[in-house]
N, C-alpha and C positions, 0 to 999 in steps of 0.2 A: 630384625628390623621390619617393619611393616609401614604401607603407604596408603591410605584410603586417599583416593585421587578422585575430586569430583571436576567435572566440566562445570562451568559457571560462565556467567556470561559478567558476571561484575563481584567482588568481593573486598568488605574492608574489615579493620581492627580495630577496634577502642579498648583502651586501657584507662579505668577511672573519668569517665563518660565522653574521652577526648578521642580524637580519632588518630593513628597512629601509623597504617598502612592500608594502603586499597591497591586495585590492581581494576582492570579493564578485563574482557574478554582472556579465557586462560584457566587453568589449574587451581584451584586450592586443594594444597597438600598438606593431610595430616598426617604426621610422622611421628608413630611409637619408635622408641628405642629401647632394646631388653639389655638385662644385664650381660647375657650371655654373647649379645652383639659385640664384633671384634673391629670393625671399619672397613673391612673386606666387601662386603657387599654394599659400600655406598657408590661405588662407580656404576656398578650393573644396575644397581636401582635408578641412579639419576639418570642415565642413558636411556633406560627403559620407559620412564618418566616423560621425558624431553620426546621422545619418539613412538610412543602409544600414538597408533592414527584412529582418533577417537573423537575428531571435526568432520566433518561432513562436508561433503565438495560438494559438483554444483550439481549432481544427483540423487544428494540428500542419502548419502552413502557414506560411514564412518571411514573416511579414507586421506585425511589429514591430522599431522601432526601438529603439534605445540609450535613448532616451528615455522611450519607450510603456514601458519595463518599468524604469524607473530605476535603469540597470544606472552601473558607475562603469567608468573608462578606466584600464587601467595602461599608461604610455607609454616606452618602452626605445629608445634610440639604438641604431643598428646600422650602424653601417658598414659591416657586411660584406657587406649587400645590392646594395651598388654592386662585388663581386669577381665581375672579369671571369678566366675559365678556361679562353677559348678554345685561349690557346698553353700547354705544358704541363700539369706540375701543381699549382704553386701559385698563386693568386690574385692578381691584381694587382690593386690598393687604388688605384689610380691616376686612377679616376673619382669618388671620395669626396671630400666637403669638409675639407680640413684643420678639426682638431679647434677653433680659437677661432669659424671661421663655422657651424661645426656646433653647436656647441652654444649659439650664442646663437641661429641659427634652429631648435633644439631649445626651446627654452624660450618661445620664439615661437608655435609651433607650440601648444606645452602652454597658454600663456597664448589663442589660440585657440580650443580647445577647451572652459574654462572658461567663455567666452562664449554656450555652447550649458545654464550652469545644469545640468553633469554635472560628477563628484567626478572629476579624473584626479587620478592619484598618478605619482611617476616613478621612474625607475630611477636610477643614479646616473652620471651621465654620464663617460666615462672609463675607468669603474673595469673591473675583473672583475666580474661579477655571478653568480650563480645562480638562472635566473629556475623557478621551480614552478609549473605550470599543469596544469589538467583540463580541457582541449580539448572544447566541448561540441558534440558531433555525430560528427562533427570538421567544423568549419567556418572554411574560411580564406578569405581575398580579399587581392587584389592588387591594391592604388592606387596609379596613376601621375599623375602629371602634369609 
């Protein structure tokens, strides 16, 4: 499972030009799921998640969490973090979890997070999206497990 975690200060969803989730200051989390992923590492990721002190206090020092500044989570399936590009040019989706174990350990995961008394909102699993974010910093992280 992997987490590209960016800080943003604002992020929403549309799904077929409609808007569908936004969120305020906080996380957007995009969440690969591989086939090989068991559900075992959705606690340590979400925790990890929730408690990356990756806000800046009032020294302008990355030394607040998700929490400390009661930021909310928007959470977006991503398959295509698991596209491997070694051989030509298009991506092989081959390491991704077929779409019924992905997205029940997707909701999994969200149900996870929730556990942590933080607002996540989601994306719409499947679909096309158009996600809008203000990347704050620019600050991204990359969770594996």
């Amino acid at each position: 499972m992997k987490l590209l975690i960016q800080r943003v200060k604002h992020a929403n969803v549309k799904v077929n030009g409609k808007d569908i989730s936004k969120i305020g200051k906080g996380l957007l989390i995009l969440i690969g799921i591989s086939k090989e992923d068991s559900g075992e590492e959705i606690e340590w990721l979400a925790k990890k998640a929730v408690e990356l002190r990756i806000f800046e206090d009032e020294q302008r020092k990355m030394n607040l969490s998700l929490r400390d500044i009661d930021g909310e989570i928007m959470l977006v399936s991503q398959f295509t973090l698991y596209g491997n590009c070694n051989k030509g040019r298009r991506p092989d989706f081959m390491g991704a979890a077929q779409p019924d174990k992905a997205e029940k350990m997707y909701l999994e995961f969200a149900a996870e997070l929730r556990k942590y008394d933080v607002i996540c909102k989601l994306g719409k699993f499947g679909e096309h999206m158009e996600i809008t974010l203000l990347n704050d910093g620019p600050v991204t992280i990359m969770l594996e497990k």
